[in-house]
Structure formats: C-alpha cells, structure tokens
N, C-alpha and C positions, 0 to 999 in steps of 0.2 A: 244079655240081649235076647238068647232064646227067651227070657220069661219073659220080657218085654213082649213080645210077640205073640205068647201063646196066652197073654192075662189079656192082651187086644180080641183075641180070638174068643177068649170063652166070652166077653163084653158084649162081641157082637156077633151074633151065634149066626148071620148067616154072610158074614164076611168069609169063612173057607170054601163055602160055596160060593161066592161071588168069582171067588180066584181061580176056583175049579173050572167056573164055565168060560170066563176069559180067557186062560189055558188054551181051553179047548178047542176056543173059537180060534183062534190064533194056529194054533196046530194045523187044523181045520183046511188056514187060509193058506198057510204055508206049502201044506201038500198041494192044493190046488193047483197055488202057484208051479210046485216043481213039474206038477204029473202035464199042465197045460199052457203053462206059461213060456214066457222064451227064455234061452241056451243063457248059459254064465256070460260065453264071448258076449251075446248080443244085450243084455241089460248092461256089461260092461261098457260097451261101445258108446250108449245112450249116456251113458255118465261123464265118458271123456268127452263127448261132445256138449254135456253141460255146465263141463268146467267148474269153476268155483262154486257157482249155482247148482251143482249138485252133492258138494260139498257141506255147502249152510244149511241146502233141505234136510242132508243125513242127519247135520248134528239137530236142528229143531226137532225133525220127529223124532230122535232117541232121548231126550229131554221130556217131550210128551206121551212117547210109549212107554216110560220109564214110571210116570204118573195114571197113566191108564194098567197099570201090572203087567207092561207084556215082559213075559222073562229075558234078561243081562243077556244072557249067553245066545237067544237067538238075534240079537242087534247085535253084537258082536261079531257073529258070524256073517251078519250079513256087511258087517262093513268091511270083510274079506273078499266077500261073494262080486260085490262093488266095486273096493279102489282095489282088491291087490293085497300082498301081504302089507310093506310098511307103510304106506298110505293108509290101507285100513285102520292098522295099527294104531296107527297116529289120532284117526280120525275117532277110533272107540276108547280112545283112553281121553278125550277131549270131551266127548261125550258123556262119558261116566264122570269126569269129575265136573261137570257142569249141570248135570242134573241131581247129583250129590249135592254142588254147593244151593241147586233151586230149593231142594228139598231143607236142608240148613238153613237158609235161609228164614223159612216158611215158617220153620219150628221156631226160629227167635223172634221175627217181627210180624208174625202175621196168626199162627194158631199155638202159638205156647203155650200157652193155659188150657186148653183143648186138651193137647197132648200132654201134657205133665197131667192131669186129672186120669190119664188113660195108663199111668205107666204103675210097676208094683211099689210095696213101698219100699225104703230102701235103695231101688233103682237109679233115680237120679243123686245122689249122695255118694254111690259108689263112685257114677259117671265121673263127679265133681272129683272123689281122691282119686281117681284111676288117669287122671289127665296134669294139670298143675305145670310146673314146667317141663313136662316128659309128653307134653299134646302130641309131641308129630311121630311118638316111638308106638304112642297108647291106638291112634290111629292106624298106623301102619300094622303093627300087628294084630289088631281085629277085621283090617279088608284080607290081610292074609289065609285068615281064619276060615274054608269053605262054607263052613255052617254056622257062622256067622249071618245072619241076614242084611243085607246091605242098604235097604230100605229104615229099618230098627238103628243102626248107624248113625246115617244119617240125620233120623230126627234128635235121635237120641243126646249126638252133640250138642246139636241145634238149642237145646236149650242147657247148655255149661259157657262157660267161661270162655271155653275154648276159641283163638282167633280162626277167623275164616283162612290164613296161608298155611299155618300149619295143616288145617285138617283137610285144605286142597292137596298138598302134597305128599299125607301121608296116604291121601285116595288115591292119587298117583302112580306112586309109587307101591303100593302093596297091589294094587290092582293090574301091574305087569303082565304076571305069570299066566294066568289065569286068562286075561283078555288076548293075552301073546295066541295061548292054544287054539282060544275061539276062533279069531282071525286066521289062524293056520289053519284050520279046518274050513271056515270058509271060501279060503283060497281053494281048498281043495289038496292041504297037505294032508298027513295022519295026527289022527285022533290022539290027543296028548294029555286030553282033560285029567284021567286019573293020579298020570305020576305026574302034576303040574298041581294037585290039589293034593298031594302025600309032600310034595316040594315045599309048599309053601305052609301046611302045618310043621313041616318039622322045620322052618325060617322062624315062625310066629313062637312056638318052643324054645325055641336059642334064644331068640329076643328076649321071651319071658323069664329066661333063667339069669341070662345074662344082666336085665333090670333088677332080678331080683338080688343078685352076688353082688350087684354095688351097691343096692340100697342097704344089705346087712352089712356092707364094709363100711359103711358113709355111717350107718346108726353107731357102729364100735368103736369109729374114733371119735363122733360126738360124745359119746359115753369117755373114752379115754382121755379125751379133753376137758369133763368135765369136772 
C-alpha cells in the first residue's frame, strides 16, 4: 500500500504539496480555535443542547473532512473534545468506517478505472490473492498497521472482490485502538498514541504469523492428501 501511495505521488508531483498546505491550514485553524475560541465545557454544552443534530453534523463533516485530507486523528480527537470519551468513541469509529465505505465505494462504482490506471503494477493482483475468503482477517490487520495509509486502503479494496461487510468491519474493528487513544485524548485523558501504535503492530504481526501457520498446515495436508 506504501507504493500505492508514493507511485500516486511521483504521478502527481504537486499532490505532497497540496497535503502540506491543507495540513497546515488546518493546524492553522485549530490553534486559532484553542488559543480564541470557547472552553471544552462550553462547545460541549452547545452539543448536548443539539442533540442528535449534532450528532449527524459530526458524522457528515468527518466523511467530508475525510475527502478534503484533513488528518483521522485530529477528527478523532475532536469527537472526544465534543461527546465525551464513549459517545465520542462511538461516534469516531462510525465515522471512520463510513467514510471508508464512501471512499470503497467510489473506487468500485464510480472512479475504478481512474484509480487502477494510478496504482503500481502488480499491486491490484496482490490486493486480489491477499483477500479471497480471508477479506475480514486481510482488512483487519492492515487498519492495524500505523503506516499503513488508510486512504490507499480504502481505495485499494474498492476495486477487489472484496464484499463491502467484511471490509466494514474489519475497518472496525482494527480501527479501535488507535481511534480509542485519539478520543481519550480528546476528552482530555493521556496521550496513549505510541504504545496504542506498538499494540496494534505487534496484533497485525500475530495475525500475520498466525495466517501464515495455517496456510503452510492447510498446503501439507493437501499435499498429504494428495
């Protein structure tokens, strides 16, 4: 998936710079926010009183800030900042797998040919044996993965085989750990990011090992069998 990622980069030489300056602006806006805008209590306040309505606002704009590059973990944090730790929780892992499946989406029925013309070669062939009926293990342990890109992911599916329930919940579900920290920070716990991203490579590791010792048990007794 990194090369997915970085063969899109050299394509389009002023795509790193596109993401730099959105970054930045974003950064930008955020301080702003903290250094002048109002208390945690009081944007909270404003939220319980908009009830589910401010609920469906969060998930919408984290589906479209998701599409504009603003980085996971600052929407994450904010859906701490917002509902609270499990509410946030709840409300960022809904969020990330919703604009996962837009993006899935997008690559099967709407720009797949676009995006398969943009990927290395080799790449989508791996996607296809890397998936098969192991979609929701193959999933799961690459949102596990920190540097893994989650964008690259997404599309990447988007055009395999792969059904949309499996690769919702192995978005899910690997995306826990990682969204759990954000949120807790948000809220205003401790910073957990690091051993929450050492957690969940050495989860995505076991996985991989663990796939790997059935598949060489499973090839020696079709060999024994045969």
């Amino acid at each position: 998936m990194d090369e997915l990622t970085g063969e899109r980069t050299r394509r389009e030489p002023g795509g790193r710079a596109a993401r730099i300056a959105v970054v930045a602006v974003w950064v930008v806006a955020l301080l702003a926010a903290w250094r002048y805008g109002p208390d945690a209590e009081a944007v909270r306040a404003w939220v319980a009183a908009a009830g589910a309505a401010g609920a469906a606002v969060y998930l919408g704009a984290y589906v479209l800030a998701v599409f504009a590059l603003v980085p996971r973990p600052l929407l994450n944090a904010a859906g701490g900042l917002l509902f609270g730790l499990l509410p946030g929780l709840a409300l960022a892992l809904a969020g990330g797998v919703a604009a996962a499946l837009v993006q899935f989406w997008v690559a099967r029925y709407a720009a797949g040919e676009m995006i398969a013309r943009r990927l290395p070669p080799g790449v989508l062939a791996w996607l296809e044996g890397l998936t098969g009926r192991r979609a929701l293990v193959a999933v799961l342990q690459l949102r596990l993965l920190p540097v893994v890109p989650y964008q690259a992911v997404n599309y990447g599916f988007g055009l395999t085989r792969v059904g949309a329930l499996p690769f919702a919940l192995g978005t899910l579900l690997g995306g826990i750990p990682a969204t759990a920290a954000l949120v807790l920070v948000g809220d205003g716990g401790t910073d957990v990011g690091l051993p929450v991203a050492i957690g969940g490579t050495v989860a995505a590791v076991g996985i991989a090992a663990l796939w790997w010792l059935r598949s060489r048990r499973a090839a020696r007794g079709r060999r024994a069998g045969a």
